[in-house]
Residue, then its C-alpha position, 0 to 999 in steps of 0.5 A: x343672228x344679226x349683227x349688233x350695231x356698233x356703237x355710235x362715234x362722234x366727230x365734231x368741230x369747233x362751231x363758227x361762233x367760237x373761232x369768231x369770239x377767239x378772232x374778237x378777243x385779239x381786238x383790244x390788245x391790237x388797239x394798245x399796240x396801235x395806241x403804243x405805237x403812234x405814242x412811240x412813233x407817231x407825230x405827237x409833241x415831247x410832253x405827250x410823249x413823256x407823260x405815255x410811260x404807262x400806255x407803253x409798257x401797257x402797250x408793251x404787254x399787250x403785244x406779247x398777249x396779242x402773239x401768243x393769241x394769233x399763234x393760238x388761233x393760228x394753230x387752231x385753225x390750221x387743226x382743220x376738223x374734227x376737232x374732237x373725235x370720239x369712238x371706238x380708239x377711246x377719246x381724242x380732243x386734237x386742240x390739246x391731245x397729239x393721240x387719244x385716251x383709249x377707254x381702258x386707261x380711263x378711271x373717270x369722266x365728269x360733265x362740268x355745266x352750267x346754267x343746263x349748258x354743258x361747259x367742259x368734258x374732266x377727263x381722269x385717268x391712267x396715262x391721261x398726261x401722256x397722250x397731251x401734245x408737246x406744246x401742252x406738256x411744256x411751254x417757255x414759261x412753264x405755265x403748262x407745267x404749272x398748270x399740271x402741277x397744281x391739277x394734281x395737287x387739286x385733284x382737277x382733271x388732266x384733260x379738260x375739253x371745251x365742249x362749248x365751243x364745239x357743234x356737238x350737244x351734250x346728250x349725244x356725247x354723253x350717250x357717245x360716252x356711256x357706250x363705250x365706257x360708261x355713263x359720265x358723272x354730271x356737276x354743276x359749277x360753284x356758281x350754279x349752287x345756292x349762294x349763303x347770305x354773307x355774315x359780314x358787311x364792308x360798312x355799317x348797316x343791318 
């Protein structure tokens, strides 16, 4: 008897457009900082100076934003590809995961999409947390841990990948998916649902 074909894998990265939208995204804050400094530093007169106050802690925070976002971007560049492999060891999404979800421990999957393009990859499941990497376990400011936190409380998946960014089509994950596990749940966001008119006004009217 011939052999039956194994089951199709996956091994996509990250399309040009997303790392050009995150390398985009780093512009306003570099401008305040640059505004922040010349009003710091530059040759401007004392009243100008001493009226910047709000553009420099504006400044300020916008230099913190602009180091996390570098490091961000750094980090995922330096990933290399693939970004996300899918196949016969279970799920591994290397932006946020440091080993993959093997099918065996995986209880549910759910395509979140909107406008008929899928968004994120909800990956529910035994163990799910503990294949995140370290940096997305924990971080100084406890956002991570936070974020989990309320994951649970919710309900949300503990593993959520960007399908978006990535030169993968939704079918061919999907059929990737249903191969190996089974075929994954499909949703639209709240904003795709049929909006109800509003019962009140802000000011008069009929």
């Amino acid at each position: 008897m011939p052999a039956s074909p194994a089951p199709p894998t996956i091994a996509a990265a990250l399309k040009a457009r997303a790392v050009l939208a995150r390398l985009l995204s780093l512009l306003p804050p570099a401008i305040l900082c640059g505004a922040g400094g010349v009003l710091l530093f530059g040759d401007v007169s004392p009243a100008v100076r001493d009226g910047a106050g709000p553009i420099v802690i504006l400044a300020g925070a916008s230099a913190w934003f602009l180091a996390v976002g570098a490091i961000d971007l750094w980090r995922l560049l330096k990933l290399g590809s693939p970004v996300l492999v899918v196949d016969e060891n279970g799920i591994l999404d290397r932006r946020l995961q440091s080993r993959p979800v093997p099918w065996t421990a995986i209880r549910r999957a759910e395509f979140i999409a909107k406008g008929g393009s899928t968004l994120l990859l909800g990956i529910w499941g035994d163990g799910v947390e503990e294949t995140l990497a370290a940096g997305r376990r924990r971080s100084l400011l406890g956002a991570n841990l936070l974020a989990r936190r309320l994951a649970r409380r919710f309900g949300l998946a503990p593993l959520t990948i960007d399908v978006a960014s990535l030169n993968v089509s939704a079918e061919a994950l999907r059929a990737t998916i249903r191969a190996h596990w089974g075929e994954p749940d499909a949703r639209p966001l709240p904003t795709d649902l049929p909006r109800r008119r509003p019962r009140w006004r802000l000011w008069g009217g009929g």
